[in-house]
Backbone as a printed PyTorch tensor [residue, N CA C, xyz], in Angstrom:
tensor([[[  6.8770,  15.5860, -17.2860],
         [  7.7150,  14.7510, -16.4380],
         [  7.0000,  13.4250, -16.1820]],

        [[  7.8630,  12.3870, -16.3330],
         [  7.2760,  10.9590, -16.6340],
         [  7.0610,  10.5690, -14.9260]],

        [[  6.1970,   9.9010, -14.3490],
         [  6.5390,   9.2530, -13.1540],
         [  7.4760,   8.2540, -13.0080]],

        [[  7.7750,   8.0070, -11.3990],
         [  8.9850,   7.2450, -11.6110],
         [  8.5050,   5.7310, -11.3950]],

        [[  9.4940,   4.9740, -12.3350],
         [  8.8130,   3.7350, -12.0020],
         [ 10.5750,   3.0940, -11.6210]],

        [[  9.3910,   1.9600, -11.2230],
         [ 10.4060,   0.3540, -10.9180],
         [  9.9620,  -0.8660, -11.6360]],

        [[ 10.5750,  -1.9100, -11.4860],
         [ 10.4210,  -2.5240, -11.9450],
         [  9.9240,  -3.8940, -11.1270]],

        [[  9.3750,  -5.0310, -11.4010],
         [  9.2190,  -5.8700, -10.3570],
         [ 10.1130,  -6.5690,  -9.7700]],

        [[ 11.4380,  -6.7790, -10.4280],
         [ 12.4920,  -7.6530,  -9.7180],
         [ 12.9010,  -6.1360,  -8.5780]],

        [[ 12.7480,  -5.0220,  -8.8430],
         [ 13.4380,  -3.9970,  -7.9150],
         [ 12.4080,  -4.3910,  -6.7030]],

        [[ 11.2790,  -3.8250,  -6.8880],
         [ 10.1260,  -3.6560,  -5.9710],
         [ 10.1720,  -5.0660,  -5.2970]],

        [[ 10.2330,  -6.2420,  -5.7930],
         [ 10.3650,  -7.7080,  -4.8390],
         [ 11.8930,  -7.3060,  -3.7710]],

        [[ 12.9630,  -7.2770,  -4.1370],
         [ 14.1230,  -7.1620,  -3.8220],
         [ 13.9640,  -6.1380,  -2.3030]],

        [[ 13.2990,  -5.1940,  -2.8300],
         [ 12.5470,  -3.9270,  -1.5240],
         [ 11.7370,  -4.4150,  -0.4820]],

        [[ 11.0880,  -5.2740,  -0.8000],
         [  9.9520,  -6.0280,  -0.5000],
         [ 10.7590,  -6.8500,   0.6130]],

        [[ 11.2500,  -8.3930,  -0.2350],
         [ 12.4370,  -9.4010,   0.3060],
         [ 12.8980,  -8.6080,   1.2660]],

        [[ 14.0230,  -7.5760,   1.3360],
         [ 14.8090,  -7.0350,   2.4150],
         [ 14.1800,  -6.7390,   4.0550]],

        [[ 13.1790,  -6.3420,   3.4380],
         [ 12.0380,  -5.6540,   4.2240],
         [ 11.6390,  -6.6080,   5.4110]],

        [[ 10.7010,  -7.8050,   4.5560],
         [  9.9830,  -8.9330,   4.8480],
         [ 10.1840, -10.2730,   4.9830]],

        [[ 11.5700, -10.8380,   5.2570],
         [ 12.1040, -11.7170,   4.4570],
         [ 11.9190, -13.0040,   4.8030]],

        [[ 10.7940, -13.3970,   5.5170],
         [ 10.3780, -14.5810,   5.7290],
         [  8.7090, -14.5540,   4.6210]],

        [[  8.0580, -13.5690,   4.4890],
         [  6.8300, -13.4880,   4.1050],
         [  6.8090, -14.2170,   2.6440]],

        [[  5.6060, -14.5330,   2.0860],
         [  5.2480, -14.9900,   0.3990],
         [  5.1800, -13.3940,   0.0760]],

        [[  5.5390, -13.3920,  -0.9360],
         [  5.4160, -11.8470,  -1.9160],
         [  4.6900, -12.2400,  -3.4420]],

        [[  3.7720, -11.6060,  -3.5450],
         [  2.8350, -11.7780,  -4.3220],
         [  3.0960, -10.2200,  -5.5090]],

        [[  3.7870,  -9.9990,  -6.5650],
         [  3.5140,  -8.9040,  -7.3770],
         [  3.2320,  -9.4770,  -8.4030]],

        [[  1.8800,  -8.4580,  -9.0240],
         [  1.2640,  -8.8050,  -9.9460],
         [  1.4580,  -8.3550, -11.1880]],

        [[  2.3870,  -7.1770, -11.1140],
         [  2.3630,  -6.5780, -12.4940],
         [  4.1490,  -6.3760, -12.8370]],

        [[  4.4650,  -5.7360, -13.8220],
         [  5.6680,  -5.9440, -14.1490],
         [  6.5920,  -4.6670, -13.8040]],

        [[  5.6550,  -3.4640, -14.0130],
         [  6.2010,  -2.3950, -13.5040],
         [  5.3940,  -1.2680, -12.6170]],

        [[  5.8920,  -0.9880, -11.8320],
         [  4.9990,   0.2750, -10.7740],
         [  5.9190,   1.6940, -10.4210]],

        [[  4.5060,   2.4830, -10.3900],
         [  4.6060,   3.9510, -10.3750],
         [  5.0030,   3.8640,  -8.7470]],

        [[  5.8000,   5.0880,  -8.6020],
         [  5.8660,   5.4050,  -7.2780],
         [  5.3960,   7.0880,  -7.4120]],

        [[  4.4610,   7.0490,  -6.0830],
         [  3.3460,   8.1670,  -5.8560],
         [  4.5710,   9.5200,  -5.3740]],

        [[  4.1050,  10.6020,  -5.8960],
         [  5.0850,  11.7360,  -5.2610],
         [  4.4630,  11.8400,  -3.9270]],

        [[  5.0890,  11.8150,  -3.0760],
         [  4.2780,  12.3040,  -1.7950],
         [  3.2320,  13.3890,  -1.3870]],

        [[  3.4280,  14.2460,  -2.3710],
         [  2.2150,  15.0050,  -2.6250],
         [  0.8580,  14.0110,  -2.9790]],

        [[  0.9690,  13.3470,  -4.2040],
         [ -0.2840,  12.3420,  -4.3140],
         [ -0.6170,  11.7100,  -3.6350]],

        [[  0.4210,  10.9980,  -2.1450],
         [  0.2180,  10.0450,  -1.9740],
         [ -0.7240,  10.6280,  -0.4290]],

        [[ -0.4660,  12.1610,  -0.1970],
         [ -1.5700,  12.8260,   0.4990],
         [ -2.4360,  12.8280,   0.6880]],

        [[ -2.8590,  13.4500,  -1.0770],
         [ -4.2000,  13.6000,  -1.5340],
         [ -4.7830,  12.2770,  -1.5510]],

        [[ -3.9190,  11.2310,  -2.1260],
         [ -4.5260,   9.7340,  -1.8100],
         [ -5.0940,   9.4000,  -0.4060]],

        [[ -4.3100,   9.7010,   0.6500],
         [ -4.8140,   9.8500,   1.9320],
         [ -6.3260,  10.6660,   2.3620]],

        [[ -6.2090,  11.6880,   1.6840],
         [ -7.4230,  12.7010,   2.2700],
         [ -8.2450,  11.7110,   1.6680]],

        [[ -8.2070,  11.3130,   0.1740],
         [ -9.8310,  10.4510,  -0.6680],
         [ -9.8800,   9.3570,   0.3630]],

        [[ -8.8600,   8.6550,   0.5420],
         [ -9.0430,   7.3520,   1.5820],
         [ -9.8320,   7.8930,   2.3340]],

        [[ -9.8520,   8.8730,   3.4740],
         [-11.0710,   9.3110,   4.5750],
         [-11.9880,   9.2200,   4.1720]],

        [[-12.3710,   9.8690,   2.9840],
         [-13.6660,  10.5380,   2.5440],
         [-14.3700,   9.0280,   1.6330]],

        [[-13.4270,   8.2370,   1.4700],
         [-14.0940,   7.0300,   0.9560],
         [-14.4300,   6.2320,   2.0620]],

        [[-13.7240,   5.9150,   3.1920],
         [-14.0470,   5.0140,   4.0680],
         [-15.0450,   5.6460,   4.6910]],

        [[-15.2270,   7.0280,   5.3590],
         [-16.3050,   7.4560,   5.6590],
         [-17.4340,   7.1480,   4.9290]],

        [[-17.5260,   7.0600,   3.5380],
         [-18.9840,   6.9730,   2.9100],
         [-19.5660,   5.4830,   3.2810]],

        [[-18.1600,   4.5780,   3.0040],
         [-18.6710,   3.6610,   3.5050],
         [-18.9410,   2.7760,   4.6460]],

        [[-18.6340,   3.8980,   5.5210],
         [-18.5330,   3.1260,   7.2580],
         [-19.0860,   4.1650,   8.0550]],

        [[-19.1410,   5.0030,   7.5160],
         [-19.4390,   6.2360,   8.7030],
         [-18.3740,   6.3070,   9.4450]],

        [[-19.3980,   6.5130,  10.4350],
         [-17.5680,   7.1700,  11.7810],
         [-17.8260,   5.5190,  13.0360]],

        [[-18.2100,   4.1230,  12.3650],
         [-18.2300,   3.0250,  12.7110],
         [-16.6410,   2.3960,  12.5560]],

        [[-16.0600,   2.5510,  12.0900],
         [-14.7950,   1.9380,  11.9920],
         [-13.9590,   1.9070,  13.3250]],

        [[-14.3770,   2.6910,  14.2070],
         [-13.9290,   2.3630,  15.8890],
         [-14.4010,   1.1720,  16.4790]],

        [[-15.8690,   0.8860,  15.6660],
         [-16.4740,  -0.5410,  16.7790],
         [-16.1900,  -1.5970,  15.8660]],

        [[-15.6450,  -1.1260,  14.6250],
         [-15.5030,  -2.4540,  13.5020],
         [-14.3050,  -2.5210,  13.2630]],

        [[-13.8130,  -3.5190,  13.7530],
         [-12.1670,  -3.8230,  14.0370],
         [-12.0650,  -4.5780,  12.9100]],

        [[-11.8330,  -4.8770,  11.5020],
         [-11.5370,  -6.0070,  10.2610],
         [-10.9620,  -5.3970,   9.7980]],

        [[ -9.4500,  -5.8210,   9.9210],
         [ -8.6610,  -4.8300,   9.5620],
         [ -8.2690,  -5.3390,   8.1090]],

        [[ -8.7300,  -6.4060,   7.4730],
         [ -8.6480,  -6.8360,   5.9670],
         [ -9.4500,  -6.0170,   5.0660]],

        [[-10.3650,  -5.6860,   5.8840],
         [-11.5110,  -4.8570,   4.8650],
         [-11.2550,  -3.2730,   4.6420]],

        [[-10.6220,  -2.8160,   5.4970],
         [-10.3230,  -1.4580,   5.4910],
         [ -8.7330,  -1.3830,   4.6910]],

        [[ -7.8720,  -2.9410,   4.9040],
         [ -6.8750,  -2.6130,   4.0220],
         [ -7.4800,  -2.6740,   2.6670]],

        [[ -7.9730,  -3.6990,   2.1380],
         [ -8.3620,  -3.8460,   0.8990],
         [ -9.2690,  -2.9240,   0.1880]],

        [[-10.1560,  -1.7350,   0.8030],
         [-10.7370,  -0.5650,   0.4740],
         [ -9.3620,  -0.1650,   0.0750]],

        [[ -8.5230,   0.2890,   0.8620],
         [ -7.4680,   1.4960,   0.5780],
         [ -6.6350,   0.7300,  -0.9760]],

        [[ -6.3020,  -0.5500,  -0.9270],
         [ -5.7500,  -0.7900,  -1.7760],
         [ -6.3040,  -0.6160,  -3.2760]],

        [[ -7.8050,  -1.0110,  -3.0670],
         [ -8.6710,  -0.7870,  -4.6500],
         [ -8.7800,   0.5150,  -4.6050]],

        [[ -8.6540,   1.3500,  -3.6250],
         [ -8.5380,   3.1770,  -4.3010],
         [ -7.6770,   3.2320,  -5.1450]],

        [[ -6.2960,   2.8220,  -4.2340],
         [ -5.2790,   2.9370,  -4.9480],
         [ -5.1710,   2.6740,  -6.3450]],

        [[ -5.6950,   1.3560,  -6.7200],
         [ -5.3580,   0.6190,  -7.9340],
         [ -6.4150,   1.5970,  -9.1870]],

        [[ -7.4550,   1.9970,  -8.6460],
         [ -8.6640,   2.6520,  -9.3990],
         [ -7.8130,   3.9380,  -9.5310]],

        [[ -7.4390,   5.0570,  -8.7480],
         [ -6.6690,   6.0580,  -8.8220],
         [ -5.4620,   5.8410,  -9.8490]],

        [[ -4.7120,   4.9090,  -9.9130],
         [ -3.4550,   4.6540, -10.5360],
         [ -4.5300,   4.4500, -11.8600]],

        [[ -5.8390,   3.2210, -12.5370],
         [ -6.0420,   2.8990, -13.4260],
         [ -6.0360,   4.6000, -14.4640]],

        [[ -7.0180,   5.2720, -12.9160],
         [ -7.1050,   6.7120, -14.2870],
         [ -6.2130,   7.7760, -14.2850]],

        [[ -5.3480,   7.4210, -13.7470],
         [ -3.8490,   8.0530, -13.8760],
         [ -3.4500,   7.7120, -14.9480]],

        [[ -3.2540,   6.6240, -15.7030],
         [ -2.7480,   5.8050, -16.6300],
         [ -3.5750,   6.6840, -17.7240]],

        [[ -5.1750,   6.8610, -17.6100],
         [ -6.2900,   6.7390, -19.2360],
         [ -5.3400,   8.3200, -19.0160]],

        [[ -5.2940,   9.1130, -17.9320],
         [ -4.9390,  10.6760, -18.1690],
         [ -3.7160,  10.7690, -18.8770]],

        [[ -3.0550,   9.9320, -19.2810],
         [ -1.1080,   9.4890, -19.4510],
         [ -0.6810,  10.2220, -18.3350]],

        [[ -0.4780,  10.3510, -17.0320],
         [ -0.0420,  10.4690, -15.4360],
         [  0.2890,   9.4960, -14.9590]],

        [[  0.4920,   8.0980, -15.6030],
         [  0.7470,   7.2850, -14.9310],
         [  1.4960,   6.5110, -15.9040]],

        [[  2.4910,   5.9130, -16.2350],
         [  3.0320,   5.0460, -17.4170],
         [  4.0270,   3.7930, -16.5660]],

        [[  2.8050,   3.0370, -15.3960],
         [  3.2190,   1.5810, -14.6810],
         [  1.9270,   0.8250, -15.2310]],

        [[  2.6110,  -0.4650, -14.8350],
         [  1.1020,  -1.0090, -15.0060],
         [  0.2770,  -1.0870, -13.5280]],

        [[  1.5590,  -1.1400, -12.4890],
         [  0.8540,  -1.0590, -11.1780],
         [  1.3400,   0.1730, -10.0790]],

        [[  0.8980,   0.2290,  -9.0560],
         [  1.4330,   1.5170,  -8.3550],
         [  2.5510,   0.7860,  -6.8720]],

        [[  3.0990,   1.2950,  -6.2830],
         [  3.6950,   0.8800,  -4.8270],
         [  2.7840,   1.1460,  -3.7550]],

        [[  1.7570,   0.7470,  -3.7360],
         [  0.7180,   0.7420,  -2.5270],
         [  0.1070,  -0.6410,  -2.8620]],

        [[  0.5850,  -1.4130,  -1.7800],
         [ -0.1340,  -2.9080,  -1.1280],
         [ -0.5150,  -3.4760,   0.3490]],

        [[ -0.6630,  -4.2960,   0.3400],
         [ -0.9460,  -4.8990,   1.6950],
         [ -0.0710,  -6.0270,   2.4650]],

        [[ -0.3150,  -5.7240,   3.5510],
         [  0.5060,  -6.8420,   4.1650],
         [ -0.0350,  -7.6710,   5.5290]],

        [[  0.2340,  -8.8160,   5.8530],
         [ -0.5150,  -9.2880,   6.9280],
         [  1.0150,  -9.7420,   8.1000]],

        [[  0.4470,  -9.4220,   9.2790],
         [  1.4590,  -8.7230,  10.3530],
         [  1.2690,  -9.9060,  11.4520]],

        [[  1.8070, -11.4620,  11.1270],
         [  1.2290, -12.3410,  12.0900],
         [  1.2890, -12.1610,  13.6090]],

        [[  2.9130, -11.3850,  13.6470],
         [  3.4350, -11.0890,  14.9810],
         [  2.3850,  -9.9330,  15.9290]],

        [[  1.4120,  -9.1320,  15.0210],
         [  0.2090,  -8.6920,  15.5080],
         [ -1.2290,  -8.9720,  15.5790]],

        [[ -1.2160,  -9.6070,  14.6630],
         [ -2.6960, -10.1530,  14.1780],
         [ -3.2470,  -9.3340,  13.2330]],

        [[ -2.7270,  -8.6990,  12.7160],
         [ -3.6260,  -7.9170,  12.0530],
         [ -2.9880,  -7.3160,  10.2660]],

        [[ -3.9820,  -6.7420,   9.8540],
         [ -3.2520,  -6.2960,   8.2090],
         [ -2.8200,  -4.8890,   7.9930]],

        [[ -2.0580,  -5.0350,   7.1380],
         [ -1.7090,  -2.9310,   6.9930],
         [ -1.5780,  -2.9680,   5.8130]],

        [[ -1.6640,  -1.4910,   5.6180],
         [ -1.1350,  -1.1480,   4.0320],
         [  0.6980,  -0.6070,   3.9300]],

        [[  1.3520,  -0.9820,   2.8040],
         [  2.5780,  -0.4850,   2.7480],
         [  2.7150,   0.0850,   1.6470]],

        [[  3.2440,   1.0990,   1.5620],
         [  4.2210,   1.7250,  -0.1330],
         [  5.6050,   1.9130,   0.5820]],

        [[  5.9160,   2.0000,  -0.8420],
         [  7.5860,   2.2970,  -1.5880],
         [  7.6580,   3.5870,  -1.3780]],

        [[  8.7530,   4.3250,  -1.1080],
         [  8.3690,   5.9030,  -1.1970],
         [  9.8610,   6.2470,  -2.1150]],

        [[  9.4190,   7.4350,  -2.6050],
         [ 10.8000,   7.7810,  -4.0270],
         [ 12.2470,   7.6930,  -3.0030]],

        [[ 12.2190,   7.4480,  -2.2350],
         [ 13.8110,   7.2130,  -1.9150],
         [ 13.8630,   5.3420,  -1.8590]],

        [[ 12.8940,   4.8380,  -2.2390],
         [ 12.9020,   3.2670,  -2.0060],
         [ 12.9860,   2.8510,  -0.7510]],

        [[ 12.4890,   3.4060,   0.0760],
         [ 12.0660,   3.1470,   1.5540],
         [ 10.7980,   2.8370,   1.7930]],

        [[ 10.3490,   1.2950,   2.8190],
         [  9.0220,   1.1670,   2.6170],
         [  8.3120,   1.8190,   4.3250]],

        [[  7.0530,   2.0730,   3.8470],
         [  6.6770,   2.7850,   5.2690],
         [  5.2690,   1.8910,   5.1900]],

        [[  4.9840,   1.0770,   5.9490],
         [  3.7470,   0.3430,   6.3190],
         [  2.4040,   1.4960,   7.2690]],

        [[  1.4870,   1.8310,   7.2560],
         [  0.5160,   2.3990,   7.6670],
         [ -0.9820,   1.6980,   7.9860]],

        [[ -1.6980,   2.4270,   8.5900],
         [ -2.8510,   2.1330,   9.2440],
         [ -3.8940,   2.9830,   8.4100]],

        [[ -4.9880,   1.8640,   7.5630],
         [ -5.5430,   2.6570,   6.8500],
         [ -6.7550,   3.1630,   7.2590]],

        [[ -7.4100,   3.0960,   8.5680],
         [ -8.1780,   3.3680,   9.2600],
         [ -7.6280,   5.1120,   9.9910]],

        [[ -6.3790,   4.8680,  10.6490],
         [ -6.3290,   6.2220,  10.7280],
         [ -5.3250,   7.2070,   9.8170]],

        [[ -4.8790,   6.1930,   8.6540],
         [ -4.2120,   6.5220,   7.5310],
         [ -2.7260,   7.5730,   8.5540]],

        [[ -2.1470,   6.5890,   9.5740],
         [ -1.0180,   7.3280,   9.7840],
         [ -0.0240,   6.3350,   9.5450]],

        [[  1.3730,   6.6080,   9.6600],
         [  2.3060,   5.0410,   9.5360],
         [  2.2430,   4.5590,  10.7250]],

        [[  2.7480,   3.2740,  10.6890],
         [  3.1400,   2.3090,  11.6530],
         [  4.5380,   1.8120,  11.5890]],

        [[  4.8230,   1.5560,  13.0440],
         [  6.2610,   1.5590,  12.5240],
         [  6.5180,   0.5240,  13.2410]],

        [[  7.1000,  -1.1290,  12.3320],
         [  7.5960,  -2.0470,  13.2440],
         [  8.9320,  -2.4730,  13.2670]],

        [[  8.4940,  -3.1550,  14.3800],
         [  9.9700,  -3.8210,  15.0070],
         [ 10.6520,  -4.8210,  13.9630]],

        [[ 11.6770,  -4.9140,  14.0300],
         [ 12.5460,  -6.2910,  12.6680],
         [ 11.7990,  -7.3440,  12.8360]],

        [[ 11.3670,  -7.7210,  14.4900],
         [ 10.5470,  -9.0770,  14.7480],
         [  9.6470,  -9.0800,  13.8790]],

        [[  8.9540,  -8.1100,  13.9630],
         [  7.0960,  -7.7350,  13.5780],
         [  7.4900,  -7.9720,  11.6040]],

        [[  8.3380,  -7.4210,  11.2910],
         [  8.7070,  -7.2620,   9.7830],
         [  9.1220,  -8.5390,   9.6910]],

        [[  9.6340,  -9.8780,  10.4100],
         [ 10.1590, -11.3910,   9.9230],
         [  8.7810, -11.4950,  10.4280]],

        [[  8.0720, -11.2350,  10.8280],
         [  6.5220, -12.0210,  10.7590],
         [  5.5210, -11.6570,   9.7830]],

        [[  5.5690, -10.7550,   8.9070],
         [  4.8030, -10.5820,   7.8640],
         [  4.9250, -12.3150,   7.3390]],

        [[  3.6630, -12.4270,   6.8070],
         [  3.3610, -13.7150,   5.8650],
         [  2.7180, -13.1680,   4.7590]],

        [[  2.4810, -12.2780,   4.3370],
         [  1.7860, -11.7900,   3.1400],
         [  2.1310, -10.8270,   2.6210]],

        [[  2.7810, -10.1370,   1.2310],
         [  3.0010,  -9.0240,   1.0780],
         [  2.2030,  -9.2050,  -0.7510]],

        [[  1.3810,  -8.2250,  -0.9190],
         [  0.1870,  -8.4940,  -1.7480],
         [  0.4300,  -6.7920,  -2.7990]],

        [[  1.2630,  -7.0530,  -4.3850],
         [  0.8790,  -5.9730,  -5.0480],
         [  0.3780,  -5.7740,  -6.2020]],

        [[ -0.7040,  -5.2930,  -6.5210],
         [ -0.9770,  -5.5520,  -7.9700],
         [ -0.7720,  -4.7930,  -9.0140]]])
């Protein structure tokens, strides 16, 4: 069973609806969307990676760019050897970033197989859930 993909005019269009004042940045032409099962297990490695590299410091270290952009290069590294395994046949995955002016701060978002986007906190890797305001204040939506 092939994974499911999209395409980039779909995934912008998802994106646009979503975000629709923000710049949208996609980098590749087509992306995998994670079964929610993976996108679990993607969760559990996220802990166990940010732990190696923060310890249990990520309470006094508030940068919330750095902890998105860890989660996002898992992602992209996970998807690369998804691809060498043939498990993966995108060039990119639906896990990116976004910057949340109306908060100050950055999150991670995916696509999920019903084409619904769910933005999250990759520090405590749960979702976040904003307001329409908070979503016309994104200025950044970042996928590669």
């Amino acid at each position: 069973m092939s994974a499911e993909v999209i395409t980039h005019n779909e995934l912008y269009l998802i994106l646009r609806t979503r975000y629709p004042n923000a710049y949208i940045r996609l980098l590749d032409g087509t992306y995998n969307i994670p079964t929610e099962d993976s996108f679990k297990e993607y969760l559990k490695e996220l802990g166990r990676h940010l732990f190696a590299l923060y310890g249990d410091k990520w309470q006094e270290y508030f940068d919330c760019d750095n902890f998105t952009l860890e989660a996002i290069a898992l992602a992209y590294r996970k998807h690369w050897i998804a691809r060498q395994e043939n498990k993966g046949n995108a060039q990119g995955v639906t896990i990116g970033a976004i910057v949340v002016d109306g908060l100050k701060h950055a999150l991670n978002v995916r696509v999920k197989g019903d084409k619904s986007v769910e933005e999250w906190e990759p520090q405590t890797k749960q979702p976040v859930i904003l307001s329409s305001a908070q979503c016309a204040s994104v200025s950044l939506v970042l996928f590669s």
